[in-house]
C-alpha positions as CSV (number, residue, x, y, z in Angstrom):
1,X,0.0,0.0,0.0
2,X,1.2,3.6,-0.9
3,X,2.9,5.2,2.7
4,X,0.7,8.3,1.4
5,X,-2.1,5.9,2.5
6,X,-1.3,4.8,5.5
7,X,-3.1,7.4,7.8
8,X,-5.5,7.0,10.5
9,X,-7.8,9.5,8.5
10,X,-7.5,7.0,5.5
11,X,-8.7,4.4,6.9
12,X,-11.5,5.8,9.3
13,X,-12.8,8.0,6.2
14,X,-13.0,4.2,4.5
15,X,-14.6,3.0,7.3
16,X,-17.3,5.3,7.6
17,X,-17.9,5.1,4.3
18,X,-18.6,1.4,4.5
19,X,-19.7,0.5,8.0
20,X,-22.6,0.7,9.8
21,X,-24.1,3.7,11.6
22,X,-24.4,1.3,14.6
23,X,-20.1,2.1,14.8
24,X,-19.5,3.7,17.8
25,X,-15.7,3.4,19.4
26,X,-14.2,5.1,15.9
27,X,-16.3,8.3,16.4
28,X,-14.4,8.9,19.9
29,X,-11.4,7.5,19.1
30,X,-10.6,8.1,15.5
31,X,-7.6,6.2,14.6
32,X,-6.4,2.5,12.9
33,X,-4.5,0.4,14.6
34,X,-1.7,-1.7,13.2
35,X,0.0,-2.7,16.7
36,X,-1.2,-3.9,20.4
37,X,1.3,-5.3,23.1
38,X,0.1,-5.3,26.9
39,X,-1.3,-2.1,27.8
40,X,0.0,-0.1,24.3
41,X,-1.8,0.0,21.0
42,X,-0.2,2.0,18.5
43,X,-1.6,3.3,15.2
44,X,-0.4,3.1,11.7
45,X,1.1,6.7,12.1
46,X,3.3,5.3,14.5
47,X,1.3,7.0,17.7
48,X,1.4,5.4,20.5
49,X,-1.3,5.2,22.9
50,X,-2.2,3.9,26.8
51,X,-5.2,1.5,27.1
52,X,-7.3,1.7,29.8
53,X,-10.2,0.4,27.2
54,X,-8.8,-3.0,26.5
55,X,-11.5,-4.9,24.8
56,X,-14.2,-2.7,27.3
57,X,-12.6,-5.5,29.7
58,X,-11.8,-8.2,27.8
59,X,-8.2,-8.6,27.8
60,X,-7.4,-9.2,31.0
61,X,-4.1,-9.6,30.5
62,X,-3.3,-6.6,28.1
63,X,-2.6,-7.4,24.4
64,X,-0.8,-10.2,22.7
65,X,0.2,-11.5,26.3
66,X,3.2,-13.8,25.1
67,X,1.9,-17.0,27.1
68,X,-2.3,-16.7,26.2
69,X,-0.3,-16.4,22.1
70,X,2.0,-19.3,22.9
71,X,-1.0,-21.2,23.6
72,X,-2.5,-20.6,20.4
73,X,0.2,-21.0,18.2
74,X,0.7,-24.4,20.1
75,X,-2.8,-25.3,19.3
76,X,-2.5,-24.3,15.7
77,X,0.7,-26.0,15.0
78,X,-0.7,-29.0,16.9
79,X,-3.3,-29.5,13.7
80,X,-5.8,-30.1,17.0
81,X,-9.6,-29.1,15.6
82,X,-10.4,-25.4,15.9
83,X,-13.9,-25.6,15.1
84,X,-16.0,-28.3,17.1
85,X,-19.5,-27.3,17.7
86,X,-20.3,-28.2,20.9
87,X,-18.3,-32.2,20.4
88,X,-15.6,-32.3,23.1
89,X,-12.2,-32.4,23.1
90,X,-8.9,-32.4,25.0
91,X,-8.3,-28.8,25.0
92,X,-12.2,-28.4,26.3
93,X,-12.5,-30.6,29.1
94,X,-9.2,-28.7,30.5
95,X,-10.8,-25.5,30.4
96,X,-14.1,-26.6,31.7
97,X,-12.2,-28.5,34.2
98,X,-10.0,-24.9,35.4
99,X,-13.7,-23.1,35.5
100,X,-14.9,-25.7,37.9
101,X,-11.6,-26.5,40.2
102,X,-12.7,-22.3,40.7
103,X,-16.5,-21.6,41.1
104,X,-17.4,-21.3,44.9
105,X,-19.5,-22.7,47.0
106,X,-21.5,-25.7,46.7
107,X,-21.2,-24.6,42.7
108,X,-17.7,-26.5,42.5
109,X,-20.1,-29.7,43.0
110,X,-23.2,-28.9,41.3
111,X,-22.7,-27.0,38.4
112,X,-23.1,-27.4,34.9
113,X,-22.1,-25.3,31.8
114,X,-23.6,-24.4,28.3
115,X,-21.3,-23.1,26.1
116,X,-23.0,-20.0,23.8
117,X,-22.7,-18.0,20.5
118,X,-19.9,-16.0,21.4
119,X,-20.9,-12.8,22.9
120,X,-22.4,-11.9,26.6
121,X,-25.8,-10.9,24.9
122,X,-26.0,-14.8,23.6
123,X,-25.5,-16.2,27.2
124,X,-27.7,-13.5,29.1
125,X,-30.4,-15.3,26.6
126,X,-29.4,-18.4,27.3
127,X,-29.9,-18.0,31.3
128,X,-33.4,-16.6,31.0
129,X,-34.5,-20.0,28.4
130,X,-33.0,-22.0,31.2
131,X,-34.8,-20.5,34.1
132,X,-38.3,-20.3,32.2
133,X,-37.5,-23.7,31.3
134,X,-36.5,-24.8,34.5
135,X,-39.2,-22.7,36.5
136,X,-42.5,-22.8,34.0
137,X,-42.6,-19.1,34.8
138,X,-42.5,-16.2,32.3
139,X,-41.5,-12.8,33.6
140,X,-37.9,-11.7,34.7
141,X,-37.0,-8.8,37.3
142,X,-33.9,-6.6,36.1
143,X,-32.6,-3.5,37.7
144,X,-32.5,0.2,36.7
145,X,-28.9,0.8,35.0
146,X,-28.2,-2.3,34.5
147,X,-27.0,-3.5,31.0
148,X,-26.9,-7.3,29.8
149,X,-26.5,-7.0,26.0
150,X,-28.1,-6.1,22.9
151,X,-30.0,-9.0,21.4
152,X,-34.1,-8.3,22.0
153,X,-34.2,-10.3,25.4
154,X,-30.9,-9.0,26.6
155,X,-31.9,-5.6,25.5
156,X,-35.7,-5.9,26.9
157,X,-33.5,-6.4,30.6
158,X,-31.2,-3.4,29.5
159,X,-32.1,-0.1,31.6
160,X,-30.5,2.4,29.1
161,X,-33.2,3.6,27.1
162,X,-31.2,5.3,24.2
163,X,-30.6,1.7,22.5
164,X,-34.6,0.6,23.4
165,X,-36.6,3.8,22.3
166,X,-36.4,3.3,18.8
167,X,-36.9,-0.9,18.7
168,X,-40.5,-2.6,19.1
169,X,-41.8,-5.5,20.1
170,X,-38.6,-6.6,22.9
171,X,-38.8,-9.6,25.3
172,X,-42.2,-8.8,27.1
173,X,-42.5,-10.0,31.2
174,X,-39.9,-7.7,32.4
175,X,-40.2,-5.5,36.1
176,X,-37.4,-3.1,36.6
177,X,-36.3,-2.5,40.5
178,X,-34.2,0.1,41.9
179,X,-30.7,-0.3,42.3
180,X,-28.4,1.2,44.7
181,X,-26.6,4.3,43.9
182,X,-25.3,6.2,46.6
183,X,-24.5,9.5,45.0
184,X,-27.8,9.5,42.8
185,X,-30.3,7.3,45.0
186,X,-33.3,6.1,43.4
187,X,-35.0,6.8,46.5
188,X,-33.2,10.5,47.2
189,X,-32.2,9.3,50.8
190,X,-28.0,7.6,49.9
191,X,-25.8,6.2,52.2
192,X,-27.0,2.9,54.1
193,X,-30.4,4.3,54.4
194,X,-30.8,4.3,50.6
195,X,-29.6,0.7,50.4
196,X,-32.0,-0.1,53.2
197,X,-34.8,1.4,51.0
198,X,-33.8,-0.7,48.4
199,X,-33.4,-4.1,50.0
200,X,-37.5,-3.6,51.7
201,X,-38.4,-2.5,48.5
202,X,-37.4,-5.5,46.7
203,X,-38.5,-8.1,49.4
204,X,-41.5,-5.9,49.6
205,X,-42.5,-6.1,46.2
206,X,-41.9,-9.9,46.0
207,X,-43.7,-11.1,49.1
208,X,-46.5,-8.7,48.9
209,X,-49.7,-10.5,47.7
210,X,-51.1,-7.0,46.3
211,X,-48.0,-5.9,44.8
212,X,-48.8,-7.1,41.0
213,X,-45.9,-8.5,40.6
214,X,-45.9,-12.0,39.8
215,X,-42.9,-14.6,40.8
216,X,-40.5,-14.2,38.6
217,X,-38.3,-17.2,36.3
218,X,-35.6,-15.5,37.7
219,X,-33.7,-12.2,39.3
220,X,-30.8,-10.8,36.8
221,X,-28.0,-8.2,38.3
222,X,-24.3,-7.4,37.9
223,X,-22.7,-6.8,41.2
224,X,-21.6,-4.1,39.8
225,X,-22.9,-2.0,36.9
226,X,-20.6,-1.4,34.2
227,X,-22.4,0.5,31.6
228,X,-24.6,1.9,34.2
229,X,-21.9,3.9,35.3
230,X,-19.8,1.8,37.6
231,X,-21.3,1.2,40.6
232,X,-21.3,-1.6,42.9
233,X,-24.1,-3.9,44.4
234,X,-23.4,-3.1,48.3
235,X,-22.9,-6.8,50.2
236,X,-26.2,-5.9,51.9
237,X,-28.1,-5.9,48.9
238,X,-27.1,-9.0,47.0
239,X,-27.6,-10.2,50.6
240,X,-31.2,-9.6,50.2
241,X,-31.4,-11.1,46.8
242,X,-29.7,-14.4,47.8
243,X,-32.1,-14.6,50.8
244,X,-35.3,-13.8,49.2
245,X,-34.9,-15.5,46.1
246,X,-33.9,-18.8,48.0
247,X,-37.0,-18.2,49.9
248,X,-39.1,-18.0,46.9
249,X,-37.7,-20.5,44.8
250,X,-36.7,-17.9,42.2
251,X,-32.8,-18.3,40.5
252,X,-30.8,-15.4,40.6
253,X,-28.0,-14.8,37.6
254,X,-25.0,-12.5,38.4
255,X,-23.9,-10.7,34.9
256,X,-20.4,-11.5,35.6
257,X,-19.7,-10.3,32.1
258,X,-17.5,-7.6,32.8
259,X,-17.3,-6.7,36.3
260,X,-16.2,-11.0,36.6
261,X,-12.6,-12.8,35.8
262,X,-10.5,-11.1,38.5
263,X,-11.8,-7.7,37.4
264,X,-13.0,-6.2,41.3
265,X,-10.2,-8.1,43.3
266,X,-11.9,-11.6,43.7
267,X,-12.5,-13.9,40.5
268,X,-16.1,-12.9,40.4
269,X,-17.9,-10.0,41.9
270,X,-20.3,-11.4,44.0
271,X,-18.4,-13.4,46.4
272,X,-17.4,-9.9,48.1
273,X,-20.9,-10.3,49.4
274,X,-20.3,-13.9,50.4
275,X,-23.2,-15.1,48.2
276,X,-23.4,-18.0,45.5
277,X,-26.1,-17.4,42.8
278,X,-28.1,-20.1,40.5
279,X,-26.4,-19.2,37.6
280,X,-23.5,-17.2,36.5
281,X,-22.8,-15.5,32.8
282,X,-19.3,-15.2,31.8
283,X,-17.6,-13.6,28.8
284,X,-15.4,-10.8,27.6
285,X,-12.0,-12.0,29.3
286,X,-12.9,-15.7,30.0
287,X,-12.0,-16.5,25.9
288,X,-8.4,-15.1,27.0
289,X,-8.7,-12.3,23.9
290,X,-11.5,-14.4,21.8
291,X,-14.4,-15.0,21.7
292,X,-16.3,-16.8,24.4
293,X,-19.4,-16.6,26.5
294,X,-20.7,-19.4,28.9
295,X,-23.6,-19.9,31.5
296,X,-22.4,-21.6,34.5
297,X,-25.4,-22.4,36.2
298,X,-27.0,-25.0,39.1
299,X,-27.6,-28.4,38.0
300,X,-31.0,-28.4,39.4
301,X,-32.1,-26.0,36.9
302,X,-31.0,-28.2,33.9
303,X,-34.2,-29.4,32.6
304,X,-33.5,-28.6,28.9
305,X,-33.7,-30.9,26.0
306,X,-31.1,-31.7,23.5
307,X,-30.8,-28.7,21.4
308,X,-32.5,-26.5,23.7
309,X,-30.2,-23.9,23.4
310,X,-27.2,-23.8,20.3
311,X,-24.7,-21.9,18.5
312,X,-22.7,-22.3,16.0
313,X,-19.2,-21.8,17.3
314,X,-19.4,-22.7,20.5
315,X,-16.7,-24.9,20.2
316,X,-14.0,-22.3,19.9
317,X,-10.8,-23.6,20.6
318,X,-8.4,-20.9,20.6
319,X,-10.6,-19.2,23.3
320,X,-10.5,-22.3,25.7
321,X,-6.6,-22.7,25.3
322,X,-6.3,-18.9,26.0
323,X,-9.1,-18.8,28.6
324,X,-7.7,-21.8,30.1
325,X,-4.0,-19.4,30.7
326,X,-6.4,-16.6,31.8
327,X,-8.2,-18.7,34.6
328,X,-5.0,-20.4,35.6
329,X,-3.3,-16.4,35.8
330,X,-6.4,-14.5,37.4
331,X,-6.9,-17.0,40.3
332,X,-4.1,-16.7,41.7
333,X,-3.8,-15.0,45.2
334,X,-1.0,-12.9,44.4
335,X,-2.9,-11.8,41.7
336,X,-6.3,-11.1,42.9
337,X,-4.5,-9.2,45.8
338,X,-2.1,-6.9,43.6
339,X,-5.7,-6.0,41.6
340,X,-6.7,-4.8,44.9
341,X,-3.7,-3.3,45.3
342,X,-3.3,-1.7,42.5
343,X,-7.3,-0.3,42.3
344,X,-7.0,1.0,45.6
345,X,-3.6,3.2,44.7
346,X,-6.0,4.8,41.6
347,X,-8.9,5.3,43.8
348,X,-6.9,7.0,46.4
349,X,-5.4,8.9,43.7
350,X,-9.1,9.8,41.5
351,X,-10.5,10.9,45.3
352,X,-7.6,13.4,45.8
353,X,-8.0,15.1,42.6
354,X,-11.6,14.8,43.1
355,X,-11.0,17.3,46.3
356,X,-9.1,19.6,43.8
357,X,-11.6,20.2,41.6
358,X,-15.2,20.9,41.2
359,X,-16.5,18.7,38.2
360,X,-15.9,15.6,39.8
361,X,-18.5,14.6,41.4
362,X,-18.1,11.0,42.6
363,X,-15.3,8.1,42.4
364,X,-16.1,4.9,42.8
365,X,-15.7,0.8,41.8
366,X,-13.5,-2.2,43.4
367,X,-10.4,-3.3,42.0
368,X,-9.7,-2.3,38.3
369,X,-13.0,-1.7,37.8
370,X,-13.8,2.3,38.2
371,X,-15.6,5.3,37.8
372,X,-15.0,9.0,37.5
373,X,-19.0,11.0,37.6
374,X,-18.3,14.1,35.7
375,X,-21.1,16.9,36.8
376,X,-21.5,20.5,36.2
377,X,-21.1,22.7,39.0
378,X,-22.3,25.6,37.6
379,X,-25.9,23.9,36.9
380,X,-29.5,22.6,38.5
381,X,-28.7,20.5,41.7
382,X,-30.8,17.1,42.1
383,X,-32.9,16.2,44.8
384,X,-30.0,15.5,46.8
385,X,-27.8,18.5,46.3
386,X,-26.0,16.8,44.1
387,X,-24.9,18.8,40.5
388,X,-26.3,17.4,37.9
389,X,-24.4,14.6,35.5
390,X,-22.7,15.7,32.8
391,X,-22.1,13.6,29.9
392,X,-20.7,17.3,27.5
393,X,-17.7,17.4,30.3
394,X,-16.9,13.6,30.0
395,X,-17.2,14.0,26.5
396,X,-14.1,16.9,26.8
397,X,-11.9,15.1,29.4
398,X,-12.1,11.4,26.7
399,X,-11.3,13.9,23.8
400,X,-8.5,15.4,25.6
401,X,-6.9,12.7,27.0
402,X,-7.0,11.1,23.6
403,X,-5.1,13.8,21.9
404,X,-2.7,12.5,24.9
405,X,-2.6,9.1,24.0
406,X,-4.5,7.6,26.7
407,X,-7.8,5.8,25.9
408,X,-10.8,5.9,28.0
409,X,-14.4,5.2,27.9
410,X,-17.8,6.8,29.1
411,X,-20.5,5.0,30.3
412,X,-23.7,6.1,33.1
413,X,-26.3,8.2,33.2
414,X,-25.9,10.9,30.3
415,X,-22.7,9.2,29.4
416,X,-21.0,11.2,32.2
417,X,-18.9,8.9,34.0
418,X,-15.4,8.0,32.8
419,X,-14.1,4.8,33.7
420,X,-11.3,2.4,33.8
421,X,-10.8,-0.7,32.2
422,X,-7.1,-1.2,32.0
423,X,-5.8,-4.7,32.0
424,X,-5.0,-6.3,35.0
425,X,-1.6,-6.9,35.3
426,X,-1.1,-2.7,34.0
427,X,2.4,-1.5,35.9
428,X,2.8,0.9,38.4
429,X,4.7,2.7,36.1
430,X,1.9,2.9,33.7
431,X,-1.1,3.7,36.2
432,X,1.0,6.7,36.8
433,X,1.5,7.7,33.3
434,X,-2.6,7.6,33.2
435,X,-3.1,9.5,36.4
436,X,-0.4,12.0,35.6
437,X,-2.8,12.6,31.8
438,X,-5.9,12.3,33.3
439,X,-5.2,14.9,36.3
440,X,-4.1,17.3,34.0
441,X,-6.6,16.9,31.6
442,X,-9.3,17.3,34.1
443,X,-7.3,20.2,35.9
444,X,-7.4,22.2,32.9
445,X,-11.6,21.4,31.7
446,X,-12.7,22.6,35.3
447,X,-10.2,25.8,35.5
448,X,-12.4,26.5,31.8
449,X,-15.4,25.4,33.8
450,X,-14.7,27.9,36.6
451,X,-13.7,30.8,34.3
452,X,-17.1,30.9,32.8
């Protein structure tokens, strides 16, 4: 190809050209990328950029990780089947055997797995057939800001309304419940009194004979919202759900999607709460880089028939040798607890700047999972006091610390929260090349905020 053709506008005027207006990443981030190694992409200028995206979570371990490749190669040279529908094989049995020497609780005994078209939307579908199956029930409670994919049933328990407004006809039987937020409580109380609020309400509505709400085939929740903006379940609240949905003989599914693998400190979310759920939905990071999505899930619930649920490349191979390095890597003590560690320093760090400055209006997340709540000072106050969000000063802090080289994406209400995504074995030296861009960046957007 001519050199006078290898620019990033080249290519991104190409693919507008030809892509879909569904494209989203490339109109924030307008570059093409020729290279990727740990937590560096570079582009075919020869830019160089940080990547606190990576994959929106998927690569756990950065990119091209030289022992998730080595594993591939090996498989490829091996002439071993790549392609296997859902027939097993060495390579399998391994990798379902590493998920299962790690699920906790009585799960390490009684679970079962159904491997899925390759994407978290796939598997949130494949939970909810399982538990109408398994249940005989029809209708499925979700919570406000959660997000579990864009298929119509994953979208119809999606609380973002943007990506529902304009399509008909989704998966019918759905009751939205509040969900914990502290800084922007549903019930305009916070702190423990708002998760209180929450917990009765949802108990309340469940056990009440007048509510109108009818037992549900199952509960689904992330322990902590990713696209919602970030925000964790409290321990309290999953608390609740556990003990109320064991009561009623309802399954609850923990969207482990994102916020799972390692991700908030423990190798999924929900045991900070000390609870074990029916079933559990894994993707993004599990395929170690490709594509993968499973439902681990309570053998008691398996009532399906051959064929019940299918997908055509469920058997991926390459994703169960990587995922298989991924698992081994991410369970690891020492690694769960430099995670911590390491999400901790940034926190500490995010919170300090936060008392700089007056467009920050809430940090928060466990591990390397976090969240930066842009507001504008200068505007209408909520209920609570609080300034409102505001997604046009995210917006300004992602464009500038592009043009930086460092990579971030928004997410929550009004797209006003920044948040971090990094991969999980990022160095010290480069969470302080990020907080040393970010700072500045948003040091400079609120002194323009304050000189208005």
């Amino acid at each position: 190809m001519d050199e006078n053709m290898m620019t990033n506008k080249y290519f991104t005027d190409r693919q507008s050209d030809f892509e879909s207006s569904a494209r989203s990443y490339p109109r924030k981030f307008p570059f093409a990328l020729r290279k990727a190694k740990g937590s560096w992409v570079e582009d075919v200028e020869g830019n160089r950029y940080l990547d606190f995206l990576c994959g929106a979570g998927t690569l756990a371990l950065g990119h091209n990780d030289d022992e998730v490749n080595r594993a591939m190669m090996d498989l490829i040279a091996s002439d071993a089947p790549l392609h296997t529908l859902d027939l097993t094989t060495p390579v399998k049995d391994r990798f379902v055997q590493t998920i299962l020497d790690n699920l906790p609780g009585h799960l390490a005994q009684d679970a079962k797995i159904q491997f899925c078209s390759p994407s978290g939307t796939d598997a949130t579908d494949a939970a909810i057939k399982l538990c109408k199956t398994a249940t005989g029930r029809s209708t499925v409670i979700a919570f406000s800001g959660g997000y579990h994919g864009m298929g119509h049933g994953a979208l119809a328990l999606t609380g973002n309304l943007n990506a529902k407004n304009h399509v008909a006809n989704l998966m019918p039987g759905v009751q939205f419940m509040p969900y914990p937020y502290s800084y922007r409580c549903p019930f305009g109380i916070g702190g423990d009194a708002g998760v209180d609020a929450c917990c009765a309400y949802f108990e309340r509505m469940l056990k009440d004979p007048e509510s109108g709400v009818t037992r549900p085939a199952a509960v689904i929740i992330e322990p902590i919202q990713g696209e919602g903006g970030v925000i964790p379940a409290p321990a309290k609240f999953l608390q609740t759900i556990r003990r109320v949905t064991l009561e009623l003989d309802i399954p609850m599914i923990c969207d482990e999607i994102q916020c799972g693998m390692g991700r908030s400190g423990r190798l999924f979310a929900f045991e900070h709460a000390g609870i074990v759920p029916d079933v559990i939905l894994a993707s993004k990071a599990i395929g170690g880089s490709q594509p993968m999505a499973v439902v681990i899930y309570d053998r008691k619930l398996d009532k399906w028939t051959a064929g019940a649920h299918a997908g055509t490349f469920r058997g991926n191979q390459l994703a169960m040798a990587a995922g298989t390095v991924v698992l081994q890597r991410v369970t690891r003590k020492e690694f769960l607890d430099d995670v911590t560690r390491k999400g901790g320093y940034i926190k500490d760090a995010l919170l300090r700047l936060q008392k700089e400055v007056s467009i920050i209006g809430d940090v928060r997340g466990m591990g390397l999972m976090l969240g930066v709540e842009f507001v504008d000072p200068t505007g209408d106050r909520d209920i609570m006091g609080h300034p409102q969000p505001s997604g046009e000063i995210a917006a300004r802090v992602q464009h500038m610390c592009f043009e930086n080289r460092l990579v971030m994406e928004k997410g929550g209400r009004n797209g006003s929260v920044m948040r971090c995504l990094c991969a999980l074995n990022v160095t010290d030296e480069e969470i302080d090349t990020m907080l040393s861009i970010f700072s500045k960046v948003v040091r400079e957007i609120d002194g323009d905020v304050a000189s208005r």
